[in-house]
C-alpha positions in Angstrom: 164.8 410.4 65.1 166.4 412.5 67.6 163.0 413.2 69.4 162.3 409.4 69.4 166.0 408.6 70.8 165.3 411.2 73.4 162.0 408.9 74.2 163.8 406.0 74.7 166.0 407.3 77.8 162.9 408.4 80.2 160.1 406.4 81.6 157.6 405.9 84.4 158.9 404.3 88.0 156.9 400.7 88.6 153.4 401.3 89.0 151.6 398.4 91.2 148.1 397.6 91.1 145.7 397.8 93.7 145.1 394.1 93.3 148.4 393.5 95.4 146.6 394.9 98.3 144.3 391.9 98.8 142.6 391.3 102.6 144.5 392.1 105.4 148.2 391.9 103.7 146.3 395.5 102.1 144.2 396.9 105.4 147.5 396.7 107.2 149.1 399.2 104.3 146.3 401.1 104.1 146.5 401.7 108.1 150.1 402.3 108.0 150.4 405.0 104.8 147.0 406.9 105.9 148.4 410.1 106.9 151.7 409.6 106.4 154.3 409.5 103.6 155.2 406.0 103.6 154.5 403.7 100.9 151.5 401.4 101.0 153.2 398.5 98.5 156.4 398.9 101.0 154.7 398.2 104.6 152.4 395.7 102.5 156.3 393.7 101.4 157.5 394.1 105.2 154.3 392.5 106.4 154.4 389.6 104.4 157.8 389.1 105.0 156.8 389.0 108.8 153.4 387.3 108.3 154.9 384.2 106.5 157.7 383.8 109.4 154.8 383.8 111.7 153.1 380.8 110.4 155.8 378.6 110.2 156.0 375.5 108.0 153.7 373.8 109.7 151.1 374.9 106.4 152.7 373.5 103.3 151.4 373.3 99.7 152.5 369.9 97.5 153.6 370.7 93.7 155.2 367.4 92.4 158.1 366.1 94.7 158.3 369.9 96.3 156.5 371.0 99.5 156.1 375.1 99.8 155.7 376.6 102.6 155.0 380.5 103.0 158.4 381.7 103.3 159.1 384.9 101.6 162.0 387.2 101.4 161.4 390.9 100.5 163.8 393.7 99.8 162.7 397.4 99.5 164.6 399.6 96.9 164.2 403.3 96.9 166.5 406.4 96.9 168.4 407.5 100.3 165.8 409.9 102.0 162.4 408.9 99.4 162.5 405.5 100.1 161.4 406.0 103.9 162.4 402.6 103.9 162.6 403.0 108.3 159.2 403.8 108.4 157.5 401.3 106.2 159.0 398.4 109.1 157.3 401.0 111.9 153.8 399.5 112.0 154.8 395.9 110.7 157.0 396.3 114.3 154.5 397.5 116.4 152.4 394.6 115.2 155.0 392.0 116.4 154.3 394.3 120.3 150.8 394.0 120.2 150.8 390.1 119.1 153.4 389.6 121.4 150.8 391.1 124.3 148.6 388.5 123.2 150.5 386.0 123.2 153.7 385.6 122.8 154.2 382.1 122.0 152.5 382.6 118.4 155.2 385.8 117.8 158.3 384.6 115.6 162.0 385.5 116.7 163.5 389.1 115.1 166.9 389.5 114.3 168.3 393.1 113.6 171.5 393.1 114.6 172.9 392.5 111.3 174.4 389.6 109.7 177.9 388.7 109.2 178.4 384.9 108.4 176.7 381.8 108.1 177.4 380.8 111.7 176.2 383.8 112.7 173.0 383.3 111.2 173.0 379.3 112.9 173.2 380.8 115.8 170.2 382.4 115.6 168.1 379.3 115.1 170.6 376.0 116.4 169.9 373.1 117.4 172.0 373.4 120.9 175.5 372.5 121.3 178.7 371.9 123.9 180.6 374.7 125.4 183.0 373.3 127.1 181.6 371.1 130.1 177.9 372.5 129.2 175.5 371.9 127.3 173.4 374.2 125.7 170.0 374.0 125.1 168.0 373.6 121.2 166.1 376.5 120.3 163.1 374.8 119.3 161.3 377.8 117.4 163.1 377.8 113.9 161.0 381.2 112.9 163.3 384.2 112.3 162.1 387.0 110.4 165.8 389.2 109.7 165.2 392.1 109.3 168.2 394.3 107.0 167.4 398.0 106.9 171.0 397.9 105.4 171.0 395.2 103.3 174.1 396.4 101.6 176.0 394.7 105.1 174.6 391.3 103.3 176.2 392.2 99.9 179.2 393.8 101.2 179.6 390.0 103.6 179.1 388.1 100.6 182.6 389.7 99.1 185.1 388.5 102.2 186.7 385.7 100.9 185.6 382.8 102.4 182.5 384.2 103.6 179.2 381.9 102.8 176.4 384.2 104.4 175.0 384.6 100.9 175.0 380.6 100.1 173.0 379.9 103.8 170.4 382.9 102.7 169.9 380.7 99.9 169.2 377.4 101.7 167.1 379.0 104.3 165.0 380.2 101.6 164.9 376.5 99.7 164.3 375.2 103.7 167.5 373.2 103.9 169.0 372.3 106.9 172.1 374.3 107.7 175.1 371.6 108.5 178.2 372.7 110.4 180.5 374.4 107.5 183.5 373.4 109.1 185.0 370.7 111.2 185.8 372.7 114.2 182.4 374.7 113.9 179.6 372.1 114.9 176.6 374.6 115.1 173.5 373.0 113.2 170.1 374.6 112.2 167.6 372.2 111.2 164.5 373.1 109.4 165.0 376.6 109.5 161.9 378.9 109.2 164.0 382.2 107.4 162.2 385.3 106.7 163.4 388.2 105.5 163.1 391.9 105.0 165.7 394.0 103.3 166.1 397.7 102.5 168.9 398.8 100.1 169.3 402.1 97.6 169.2 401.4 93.6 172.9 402.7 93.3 174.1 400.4 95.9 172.2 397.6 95.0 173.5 397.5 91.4 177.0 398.5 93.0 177.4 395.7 95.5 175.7 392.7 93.4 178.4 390.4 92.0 178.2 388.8 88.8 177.6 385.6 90.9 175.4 386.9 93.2 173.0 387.7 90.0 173.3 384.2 88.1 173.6 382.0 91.2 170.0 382.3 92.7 170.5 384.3 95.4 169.2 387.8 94.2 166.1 386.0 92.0 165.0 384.2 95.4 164.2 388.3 96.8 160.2 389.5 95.8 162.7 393.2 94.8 159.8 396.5 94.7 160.4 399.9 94.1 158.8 401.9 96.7 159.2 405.5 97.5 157.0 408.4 99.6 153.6 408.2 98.0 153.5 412.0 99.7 154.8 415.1 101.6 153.7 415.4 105.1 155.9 417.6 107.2 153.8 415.9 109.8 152.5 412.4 109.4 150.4 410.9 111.7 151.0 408.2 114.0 148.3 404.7 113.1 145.8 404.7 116.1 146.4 402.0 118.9 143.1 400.8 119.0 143.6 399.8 114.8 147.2 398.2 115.6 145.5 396.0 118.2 142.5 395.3 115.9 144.6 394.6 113.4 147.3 392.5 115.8 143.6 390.2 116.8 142.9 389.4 112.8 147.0 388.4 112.7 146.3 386.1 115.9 143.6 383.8 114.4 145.4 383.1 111.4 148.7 381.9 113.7 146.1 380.0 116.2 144.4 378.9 112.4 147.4 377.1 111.6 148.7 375.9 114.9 152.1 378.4 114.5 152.7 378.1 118.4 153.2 373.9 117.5 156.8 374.7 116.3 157.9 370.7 116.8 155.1 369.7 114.5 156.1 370.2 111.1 153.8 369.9 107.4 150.9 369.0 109.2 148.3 371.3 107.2 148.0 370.6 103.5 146.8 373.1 101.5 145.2 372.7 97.8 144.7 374.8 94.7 141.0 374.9 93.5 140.3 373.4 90.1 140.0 376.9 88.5 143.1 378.0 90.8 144.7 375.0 88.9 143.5 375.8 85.6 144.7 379.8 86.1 147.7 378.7 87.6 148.9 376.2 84.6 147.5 379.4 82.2 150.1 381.5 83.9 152.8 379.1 84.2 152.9 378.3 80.1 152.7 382.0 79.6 153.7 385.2 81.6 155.4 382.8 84.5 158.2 381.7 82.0 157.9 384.3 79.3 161.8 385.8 77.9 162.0 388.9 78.9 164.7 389.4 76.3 167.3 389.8 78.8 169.7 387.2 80.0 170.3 389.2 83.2 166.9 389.9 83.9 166.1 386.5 83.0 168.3 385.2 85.3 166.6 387.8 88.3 163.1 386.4 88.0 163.8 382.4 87.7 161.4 382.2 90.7 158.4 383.7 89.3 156.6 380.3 90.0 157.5 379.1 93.3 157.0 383.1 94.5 153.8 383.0 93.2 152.8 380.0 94.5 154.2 381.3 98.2 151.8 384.4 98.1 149.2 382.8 97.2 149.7 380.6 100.0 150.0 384.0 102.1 147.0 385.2 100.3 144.7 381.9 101.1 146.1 381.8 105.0 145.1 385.3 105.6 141.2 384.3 104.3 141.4 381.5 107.2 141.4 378.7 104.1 143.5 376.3 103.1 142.3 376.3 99.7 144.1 378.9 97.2 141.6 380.0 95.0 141.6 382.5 91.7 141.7 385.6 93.8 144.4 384.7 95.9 146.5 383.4 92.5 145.4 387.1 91.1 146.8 388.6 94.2 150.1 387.0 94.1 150.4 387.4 89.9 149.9 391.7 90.8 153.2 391.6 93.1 155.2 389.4 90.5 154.1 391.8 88.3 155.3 394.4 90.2 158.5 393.3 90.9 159.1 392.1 87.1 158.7 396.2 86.3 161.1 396.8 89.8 163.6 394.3 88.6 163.6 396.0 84.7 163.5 399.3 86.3 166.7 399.0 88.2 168.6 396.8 86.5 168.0 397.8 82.7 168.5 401.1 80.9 165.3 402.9 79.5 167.3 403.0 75.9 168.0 398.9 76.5 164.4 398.7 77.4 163.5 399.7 74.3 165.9 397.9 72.4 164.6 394.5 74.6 160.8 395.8 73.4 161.7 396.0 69.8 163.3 393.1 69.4 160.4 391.1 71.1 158.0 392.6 68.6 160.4 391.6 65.0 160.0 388.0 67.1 157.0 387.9 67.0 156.8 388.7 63.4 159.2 386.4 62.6 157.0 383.7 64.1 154.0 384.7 62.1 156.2 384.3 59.0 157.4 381.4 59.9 154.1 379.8 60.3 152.8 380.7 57.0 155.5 379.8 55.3 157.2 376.8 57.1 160.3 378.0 57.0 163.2 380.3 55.3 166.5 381.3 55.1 167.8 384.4 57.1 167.7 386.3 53.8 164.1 385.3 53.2 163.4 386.5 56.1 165.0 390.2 56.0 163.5 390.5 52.4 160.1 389.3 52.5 159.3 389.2 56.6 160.9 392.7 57.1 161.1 394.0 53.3 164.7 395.1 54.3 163.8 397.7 56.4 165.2 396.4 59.7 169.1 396.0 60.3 170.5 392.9 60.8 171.7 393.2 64.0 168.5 393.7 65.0 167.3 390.4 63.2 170.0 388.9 64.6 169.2 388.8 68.3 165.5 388.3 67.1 166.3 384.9 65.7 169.0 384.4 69.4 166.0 385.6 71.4 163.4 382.5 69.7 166.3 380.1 69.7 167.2 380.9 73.7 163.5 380.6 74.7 162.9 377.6 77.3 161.6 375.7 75.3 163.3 377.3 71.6 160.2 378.6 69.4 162.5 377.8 66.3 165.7 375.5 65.2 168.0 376.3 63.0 169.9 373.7 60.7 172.6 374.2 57.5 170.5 373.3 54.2 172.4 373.6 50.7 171.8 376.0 48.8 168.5 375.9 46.0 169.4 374.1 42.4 172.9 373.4 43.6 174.0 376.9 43.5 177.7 377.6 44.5 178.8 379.2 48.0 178.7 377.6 51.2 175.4 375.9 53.0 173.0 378.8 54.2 171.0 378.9 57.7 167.4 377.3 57.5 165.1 378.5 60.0 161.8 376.6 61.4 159.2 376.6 64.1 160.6 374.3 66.4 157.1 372.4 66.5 157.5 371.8 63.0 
């Protein structure tokens, strides 16, 4: 027991799989970690970040009264000095150069100054106001790709009291326009084009969050991977100009692909999912998508598996030159949720509360089974003949709250008198809720 106990408090960091390297999203990791210490998955995450500010919402993807558009935010989580969270932005920023030799009118805005309030960010991006006797003059490209190499700033903001930085981050990723937030403060963003890369340690991450901050959307709208040195190099090597410029070319036709320098002309390209994209999609979406993870918190941190998918893909699709997602653009996209599911757990839960979370999945799932072969039972029943006593009640406990908290519940639970009229109060009557 003591051996097993000891077990239960180590584990493996997140693991990603190849798959998230897909196209170019993956040649433009591969150039930047070759010969240096910098993680692949982490320049991969800043690039995306960048890519999707690039093209804009003039590409947007239909799914019921919603339109997506590639918009991604993306924060990096590693240990002070492993993380080499600097240097996974390096090529992702000499990209922006090279495009912006090309042609600068396809490059988006970067902010790295910091931000500090909503107005601050509206500034950024407005829609031109008064000063005084002059007017000032719209900035008409809404694309901003922020970049936060200390994204505690963001959290440590979203504490002053009155501050609402955390509350615009949110709208920018939904798309919203951003209305003056108070009468003497006209400034107005419309149609904002947010992106956003953000670099934070695990201690100050979990420090700095609010209880609010991890139930109110804002940190489950952030694709959150942990990425640290995949080596030692006392000496890394710089990426070749010639394959940043190569590189910078394949970026250019998917901006001039999608018309991203046409920043007044908004949802003008429609994309589509393939019927097997559809089918693998909707196979997803009833399962791993919306799966309990047996945690309310971590529940709460990965509400936007669905609509993050659905962005990557996007990504995915774009960087083929297509407007149709297919299954290997979906596959893509499900690799990174993936990997930030095991990021998010990693972080955020225990290795002993893992296991716990693991454990009492698996009695769920038995108590299912029993369920179904026998239509249904009392909470007795099912810690004498479902578990032959062997399992604690505490434990069978939050397996019967984790099946009844499911969205949708697996099972419902009702008061039933007892068998033959025998005395004592009503007992617990457990079904399959499709039952």
């Amino acid at each position: 027991m003591a051996s097993e106990m000891a077990m239960a408090t180590h584990r493996n960091s997140p693991q990603p799989n190849p798959a998230c390297l897909y196209g170019l999203i993956g040649d433009v990791a591969r150039a930047g970690s070759e010969g240096t210490e910098t993680n692949a998955y982490a320049i991969a995450a800043n690039f995306m970040a960048y890519l999707s500010c690039a093209i804009g919402r003039g590409v947007y993807l239909p799914i019921g009264n919603t339109w997506h558009h590639a918009r991604l935010f993306c924060l990096h989580i590693g240990r002070s000095g492993r993380g080499r969270k600097g240097d996974a932005l390096a090529l992702v920023l000499r990209l922006d150069q090279a495009l912006h030799r090309l042609n600068e009118s396809y490059a988006p805005q970067i902010h790295r100054g910091g931000l500090s309030s909503r107005e601050g960010l509206v500034a950024l991006m407005h829609d031109g106001y008064r000063q005084g006797r002059q007017e000032v003059p719209a900035i008409e490209d809404k694309r901003l790709w922020v970049v936060e190499s200390e994204f505690a700033n963001v959290l440590h903001q979203g504490r002053r009291e009155g501050n609402t930085l955390s509350a615009a981050l949110r709208d920018c990723w939904d798309g919203v326009c951003l209305k003056p937030a108070t009468k003497s403060n006209r400034l107005y963003a419309s149609h904002p084009h947010v992106c956003l890369s953000g670099a934070i340690s695990p201690s100050e991450l979990t420090g700095l969050l609010t209880a609010r901050e991890l139930t109110n959307g804002f940190a489950n709208r952030f694709l959150m991977i942990w990425a640290e040195r995949s080596q030692i190099l006392p000496f890394p090597k710089a990426t070749p100009q010639a394959s940043v410029d190569a590189l910078a070319h394949r970026i250019m036709k998917i901006l001039e692909f999608v018309g991203a320098n046409r920043h007044d002309h908004r949802d003008r390209l429609q994309m589509e999912l393939s019927a097997q994209a559809q089918w693998r999609y909707a196979q997803l979406y009833r399962g791993e998508l919306n799966e309990d993870p047996g945690s309310e918190l971590v529940s709460a941190m990965l509400e936007r598996r669905a609509p993050m998918l659905l962005r990557l893909a996007m990504l995915f699709a774009l960087s083929d030159l297509q407007t149709r997602i297919d299954v290997p653009h979906i596959e893509a996209a499900m690799a990174w949720l993936r990997y930030a599911t095991a990021s998010v757990r990693y972080i955020f839960v225990s290795a002993a509360e893992e296991t716990k979370m693991a454990q009492v999945r698996e009695l769920a799932d038995r108590v299912l089974v029993f369920l179904h072969e026998h239509g249904q039972a009392t909470r007795s029943q099912i810690s004498a003949e479902c578990f032959r006593g062997k399992v604690s009640k505490t434990l069978i406990d939050a397996s019967l709250e984790h099946l009844l908290a499911m969205t949708p519940p697996k099972i419902g639970v009702e008061w039933a008198e007892r068998k033959g009229g025998a005395p004592g109060a009503p007992c617990r009557v457990y079904r399959l809720a499709s039952a």
